[in-house]
Each structure stands twice: as C-alpha cells, then as structure tokens.
N, C-alpha and C positions, 0 to 999 in steps of 0.2 A: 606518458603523456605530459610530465612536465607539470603535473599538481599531487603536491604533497598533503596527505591527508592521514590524520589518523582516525579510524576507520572500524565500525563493529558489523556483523551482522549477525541477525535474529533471527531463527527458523521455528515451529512448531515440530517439523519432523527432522529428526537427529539422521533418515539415511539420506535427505535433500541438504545438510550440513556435510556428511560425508564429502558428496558429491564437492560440492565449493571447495569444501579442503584438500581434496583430491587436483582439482583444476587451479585454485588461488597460485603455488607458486609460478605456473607457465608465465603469468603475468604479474611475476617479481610484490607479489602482495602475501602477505604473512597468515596461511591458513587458519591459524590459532585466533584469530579476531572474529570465527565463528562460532557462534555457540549456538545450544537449543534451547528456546524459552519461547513464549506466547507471550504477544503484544501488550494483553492486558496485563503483563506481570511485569513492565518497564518501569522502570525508578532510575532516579539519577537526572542528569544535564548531558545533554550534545550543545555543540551548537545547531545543526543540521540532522534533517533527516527527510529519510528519500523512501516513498512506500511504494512497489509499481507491482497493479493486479493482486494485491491481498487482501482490500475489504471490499471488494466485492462477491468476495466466495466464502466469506463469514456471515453469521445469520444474522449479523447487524452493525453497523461501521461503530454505533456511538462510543462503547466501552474502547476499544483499540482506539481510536481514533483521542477522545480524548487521554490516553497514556501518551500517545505519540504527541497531542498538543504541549502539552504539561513535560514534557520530558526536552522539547525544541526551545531554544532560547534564542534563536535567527530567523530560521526558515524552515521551511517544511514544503518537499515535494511531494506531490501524488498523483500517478496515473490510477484512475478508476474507471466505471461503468455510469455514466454522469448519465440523466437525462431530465424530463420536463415530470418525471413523475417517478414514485415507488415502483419498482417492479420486485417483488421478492422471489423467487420459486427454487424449489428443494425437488430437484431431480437424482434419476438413475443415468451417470455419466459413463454409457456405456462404452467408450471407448479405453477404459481406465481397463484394469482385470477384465480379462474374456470370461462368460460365465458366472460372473461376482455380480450382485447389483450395489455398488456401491453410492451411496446418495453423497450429491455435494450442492454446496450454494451455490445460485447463479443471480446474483442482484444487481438493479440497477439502479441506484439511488437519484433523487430527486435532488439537481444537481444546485438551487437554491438556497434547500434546506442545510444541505451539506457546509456551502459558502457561510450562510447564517451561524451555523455550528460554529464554523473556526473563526469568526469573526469575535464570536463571544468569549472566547478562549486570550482575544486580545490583538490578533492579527488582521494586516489587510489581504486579501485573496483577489485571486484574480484567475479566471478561466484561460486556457493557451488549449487550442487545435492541436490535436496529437496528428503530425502530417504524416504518418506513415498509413493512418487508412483516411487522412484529409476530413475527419467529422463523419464518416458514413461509420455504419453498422458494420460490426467483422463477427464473423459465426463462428463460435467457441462451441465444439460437443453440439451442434444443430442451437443453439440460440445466441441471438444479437449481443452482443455489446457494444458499447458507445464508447468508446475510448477518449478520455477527457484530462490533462495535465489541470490543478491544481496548484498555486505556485501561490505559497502562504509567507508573508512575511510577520517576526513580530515586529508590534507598533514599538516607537521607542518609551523606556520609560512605562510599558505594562505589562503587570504581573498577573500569572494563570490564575483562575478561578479554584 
C-alpha cells in the first residue's frame, strides 16, 4: 500500500500471535514484530498506536488505556463500544467452545468519560462514525455494540501524566 512503517503488535494470547505470524508474511510484513504481552504491561514510545475492539472486552478500559496514552507520543486510534452510559456485563459467550461456559467482557463505555480520560492524558480527541455499521448497534455473541472510532491526537508541547 505504499506506507512504510515500523510496526509492533501486542496480543495477550500467544495462539492469536501465532495466527498473525502465520498470515504476516502473505502481506510482505515481518511476523517477528508480534509478540505476547498485556496492554497494561507496555513501556516504551510509539509514535502511534491503533487499538480496534480490545477494551471493550476487558473489565475496565482505565488501566490499558492509560499504558496506551503514556506510551503514544502522536496519536492514538481506537475503535470501541462508545455509548451515552456505562454498560458493563460478564457473560457466558456461548459461541466460543461448545459445551465450555467460558465468561468474557461485553462493555460499553460511556463515550464522554472515555474522551474526558484521554484528554487528561494531554490530547485532543474527537469521535468519527465507524461507517461500516453507520452508528447503529451490531450484535456481538446476542448483545449490542456501538462501534465508535476515537482519533486522539497529542497536544503539542504536552507531557503524559
């Protein structure tokens, strides 16, 4: 595509890093730029970073979210689960193992508070329509998500909290 980047990704699960390093070379990108760590364990500078549908299914964005602030020195994208309130719930995602009840996050954050968050962090933010479901609801496992891009710039001239 004509943009050069140098490029990390971060997984919690080592067989979903697999998978990326399995697929990376078809599209001439260097598997080895995947590793497995959790959000909250990020140290370091990017300039960028790009988080799409992962703190919504954690039991709470703050902790990730501020790593990912503190760790961005440009921008920061995020597609999440945006909406006018908290919605938290810890279900059995039965689609997942037949048989298994395995519980996972389904949150929808209070898409205000969120902006509030990254703002204090030192950036401007600003909400963008994810037009693939045009701002309507899309059923994940039987419940709603609000799919909402995030597009965080930092200010010039300020430093993380």
């Amino acid at each position: 595509y004509g943009v050069h980047v140098d490029y990390h990704g971060v997984d919690a699960s080592p067989a979903l890093i697999e998978i990326g390093q399995r697929w990376m070379p078809e599209y001439g990108l260097d598997p080895e730029r995947l590793t497995p760590g959790r959000i909250e364990d990020l140290s370091g500078k990017v300039d960028h970073v790009v988080c799409v549908n992962v703190l919504s299914n954690m039991d709470n964005y703050h902790r990730p979210l501020e790593r990912i602030l503190r760790c961005a020195s440009k921008t920061v994208i995020l597609r999440e689960s945006l909406g006018e309130r908290n919605e938290y719930r810890y279900v059995v995602d039965k689609y997942l193992d037949d048989g298994i009840p395995l519980r996972v996050y389904v949150n929808t954050y209070a898409i205000k508070e969120v902006m509030s968050f990254i703002e204090g962090y030192g950036f401007t933010v600003q909400a963008v329509e994810d037009i693939r479901t045009g701002g309507k609801p899309e059923m994940i496992i039987d419940y709603p998500h609000y799919w909402t891009f995030l597009v965080a710039e930092r200010k010039t001239g300020s430093e993380t909290k």
